[in-house]
C-alpha positions as CSV (number, residue, x, y, z in Angstrom):
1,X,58.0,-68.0,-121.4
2,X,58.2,-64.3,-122.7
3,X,61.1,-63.8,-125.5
4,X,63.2,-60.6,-125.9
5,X,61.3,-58.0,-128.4
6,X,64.7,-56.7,-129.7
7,X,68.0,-58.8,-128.9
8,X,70.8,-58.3,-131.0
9,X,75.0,-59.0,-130.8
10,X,77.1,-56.7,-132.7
11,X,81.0,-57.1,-133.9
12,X,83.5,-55.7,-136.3
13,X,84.5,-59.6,-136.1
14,X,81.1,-61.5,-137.7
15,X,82.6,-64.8,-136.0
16,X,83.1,-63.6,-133.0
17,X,79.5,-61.7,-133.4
18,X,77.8,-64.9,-133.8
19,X,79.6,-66.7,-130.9
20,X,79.0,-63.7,-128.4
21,X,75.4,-64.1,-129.2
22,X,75.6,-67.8,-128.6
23,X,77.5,-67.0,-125.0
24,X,74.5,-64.4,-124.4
25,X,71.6,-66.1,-125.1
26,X,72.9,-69.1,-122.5
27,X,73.7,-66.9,-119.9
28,X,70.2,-64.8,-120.3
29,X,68.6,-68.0,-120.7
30,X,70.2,-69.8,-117.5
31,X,70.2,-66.3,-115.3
32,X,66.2,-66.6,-116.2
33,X,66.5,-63.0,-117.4
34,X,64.5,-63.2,-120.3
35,X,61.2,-62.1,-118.1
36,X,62.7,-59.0,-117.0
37,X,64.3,-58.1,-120.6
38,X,62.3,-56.5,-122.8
39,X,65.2,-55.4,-125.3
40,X,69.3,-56.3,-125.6
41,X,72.0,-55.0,-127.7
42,X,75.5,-55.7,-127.2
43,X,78.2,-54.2,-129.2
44,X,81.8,-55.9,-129.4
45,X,85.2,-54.3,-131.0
46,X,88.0,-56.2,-130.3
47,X,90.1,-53.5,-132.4
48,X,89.6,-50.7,-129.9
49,X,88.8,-53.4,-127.6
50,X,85.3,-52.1,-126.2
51,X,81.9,-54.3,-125.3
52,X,79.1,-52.4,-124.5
53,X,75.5,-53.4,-123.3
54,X,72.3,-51.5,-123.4
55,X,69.3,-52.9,-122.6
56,X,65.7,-52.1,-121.6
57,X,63.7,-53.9,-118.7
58,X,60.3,-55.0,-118.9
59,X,57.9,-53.4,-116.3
60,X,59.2,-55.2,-112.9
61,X,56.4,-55.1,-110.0
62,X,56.0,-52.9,-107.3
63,X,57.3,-53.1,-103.9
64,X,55.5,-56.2,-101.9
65,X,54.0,-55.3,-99.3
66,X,52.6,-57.5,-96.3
67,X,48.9,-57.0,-97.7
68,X,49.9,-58.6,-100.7
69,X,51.0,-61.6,-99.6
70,X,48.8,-62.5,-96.3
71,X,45.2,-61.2,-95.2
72,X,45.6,-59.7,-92.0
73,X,42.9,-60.0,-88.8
74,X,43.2,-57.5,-86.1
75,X,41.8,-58.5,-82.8
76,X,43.2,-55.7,-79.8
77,X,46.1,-56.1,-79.4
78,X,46.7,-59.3,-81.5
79,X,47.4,-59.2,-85.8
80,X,46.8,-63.0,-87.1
81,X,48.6,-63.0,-90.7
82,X,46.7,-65.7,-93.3
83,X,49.8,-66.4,-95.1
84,X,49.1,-66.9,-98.6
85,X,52.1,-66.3,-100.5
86,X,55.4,-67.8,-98.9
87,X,57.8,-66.6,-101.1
88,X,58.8,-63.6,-98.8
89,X,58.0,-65.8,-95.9
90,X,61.5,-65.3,-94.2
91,X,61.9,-61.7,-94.8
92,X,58.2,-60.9,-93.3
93,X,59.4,-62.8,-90.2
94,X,62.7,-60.3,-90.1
95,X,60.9,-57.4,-90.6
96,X,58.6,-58.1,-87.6
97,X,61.1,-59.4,-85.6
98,X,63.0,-56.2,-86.1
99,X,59.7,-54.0,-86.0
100,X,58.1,-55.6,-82.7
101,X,60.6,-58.2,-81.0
102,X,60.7,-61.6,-81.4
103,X,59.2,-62.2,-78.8
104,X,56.2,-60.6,-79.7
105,X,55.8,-62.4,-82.9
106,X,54.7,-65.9,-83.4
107,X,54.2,-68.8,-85.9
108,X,52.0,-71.4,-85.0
109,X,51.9,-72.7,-88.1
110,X,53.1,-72.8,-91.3
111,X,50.7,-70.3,-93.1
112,X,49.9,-68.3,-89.5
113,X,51.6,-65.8,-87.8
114,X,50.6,-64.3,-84.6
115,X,52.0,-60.9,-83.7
116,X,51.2,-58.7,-80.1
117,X,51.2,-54.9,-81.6
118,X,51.0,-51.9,-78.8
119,X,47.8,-50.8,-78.5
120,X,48.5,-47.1,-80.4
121,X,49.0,-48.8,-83.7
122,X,47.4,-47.4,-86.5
123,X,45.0,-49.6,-88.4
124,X,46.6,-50.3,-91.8
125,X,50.0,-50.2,-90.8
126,X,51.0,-53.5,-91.0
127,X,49.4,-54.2,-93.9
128,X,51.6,-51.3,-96.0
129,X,55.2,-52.5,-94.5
130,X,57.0,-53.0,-97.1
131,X,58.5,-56.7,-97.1
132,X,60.5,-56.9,-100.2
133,X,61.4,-54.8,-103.1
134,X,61.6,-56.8,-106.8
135,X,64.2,-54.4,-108.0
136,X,66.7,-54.3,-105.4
137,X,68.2,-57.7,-107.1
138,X,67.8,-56.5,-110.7
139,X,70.6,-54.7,-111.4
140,X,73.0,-56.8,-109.6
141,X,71.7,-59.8,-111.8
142,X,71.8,-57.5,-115.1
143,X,75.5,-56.3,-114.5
144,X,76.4,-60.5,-113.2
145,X,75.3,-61.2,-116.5
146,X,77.3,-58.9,-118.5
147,X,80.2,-59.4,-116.6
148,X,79.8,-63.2,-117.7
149,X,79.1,-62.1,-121.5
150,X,81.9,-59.6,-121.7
151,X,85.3,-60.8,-122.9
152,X,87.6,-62.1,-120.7
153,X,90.4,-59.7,-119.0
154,X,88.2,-57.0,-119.5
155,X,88.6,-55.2,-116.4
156,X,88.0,-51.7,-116.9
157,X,84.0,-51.3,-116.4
158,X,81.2,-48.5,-116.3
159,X,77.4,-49.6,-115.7
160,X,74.4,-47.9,-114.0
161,X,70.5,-48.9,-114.7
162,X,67.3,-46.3,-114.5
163,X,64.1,-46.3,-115.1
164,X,64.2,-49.5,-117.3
165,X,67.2,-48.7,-118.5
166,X,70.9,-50.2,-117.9
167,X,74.0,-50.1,-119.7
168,X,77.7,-52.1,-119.2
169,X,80.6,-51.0,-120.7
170,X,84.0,-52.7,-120.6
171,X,87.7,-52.9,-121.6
172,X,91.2,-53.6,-121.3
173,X,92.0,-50.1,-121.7
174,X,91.0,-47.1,-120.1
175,X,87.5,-45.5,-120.9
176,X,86.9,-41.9,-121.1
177,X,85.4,-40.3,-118.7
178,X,81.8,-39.6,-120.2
179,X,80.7,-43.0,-122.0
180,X,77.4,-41.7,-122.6
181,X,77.9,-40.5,-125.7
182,X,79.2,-44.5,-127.2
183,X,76.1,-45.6,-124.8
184,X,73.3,-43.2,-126.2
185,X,74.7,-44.5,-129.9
186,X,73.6,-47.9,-129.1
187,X,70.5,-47.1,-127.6
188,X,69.9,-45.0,-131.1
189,X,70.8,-47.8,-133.0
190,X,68.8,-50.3,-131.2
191,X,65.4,-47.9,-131.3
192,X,66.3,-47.7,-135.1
193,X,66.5,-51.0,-136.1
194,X,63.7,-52.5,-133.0
């Protein structure tokens, strides 16, 4: 199982520092995160109060498309699918259903489907649909997590992830307006001492 290159857990309170990282490493651990994190750092003031989170993913695949899970036979007017990947099983069959009817589309068996295409489809089509998209899920896992990590009744919260990069930042107060400037400090740090 892949490990985090950089993961560290920051506080003015060295107590509470060492039990944050304790709470993080479970929830990273039982979120199965740690194959998508490349780096972590977490930063915790209870005097201000502020938490922030800034991390960098690992590369996360491509979007899936239908040629990447199932060899694909045209015959006329008839595309046989070889499924050989069922993971994105159920959303292929909704994306066909919503592309060509359900009534057009058919499963004889398990690893089969048979689908009836209008004859003016162009070749290759159905094997570049896009059936699922790896990243879509990411963030919302990411910013689960650190809403799990972050200390309790700490409502007020900032986040945003891109290109690899995400950041959380919560508190019971208000935050300014522009938190860049406390996130790009912990990104500094974190290239610094990684």
């Amino acid at each position: 199982m892949p490990t985090l290159e950089y993961f560290e857990v920051d506080s003015t309170e060295k107590a509470g520092g060492e039990m944050y990282r304790r709470i993080t490493s479970t929830v990273i651990t039982d979120h199965n995160l740690l194959k998508v994190l490349e780096r972590l750092r977490i930063f915790i003031d209870p005097s201000v109060p502020i938490f922030i989170a800034t991390g960098i993913t690992r590369s996360v695949p491509r979007l899936i498309r239908v040629s990447d899970l199932a060899g694909v036979a045209i015959d006329g007017s008839k595309v046989t699918l070889l499924i050989a990947d069922e993971v994105y099983l159920a959303d292929l069959l909704q994306i066909l259903w919503n592309k060509f009817g359900k009534d057009q589309v058919g499963q004889p068996d398990r690893f089969t489907i048979e689908i009836q295409v209008p004859d003016d489809l162009q070749p290759g089509s159905i094997e570049d649909l896009a059936v699922a998209d790896p990243t879509s899920g990411l963030f919302r896992d990411l910013i689960y997590s650190m809403q799990l990590i972050c200390p309790e009744g700490f409502r007020i919260k900032k986040q945003a992830f891109n290109e690899g990069r995400f950041w959380f930042v919560a508190s019971e107060n208000t935050l300014p307006e522009d938190v860049s400037p406390l996130v790009e400090e912990q990104f500094a740090i974190m290239r610094r001492e990684g």
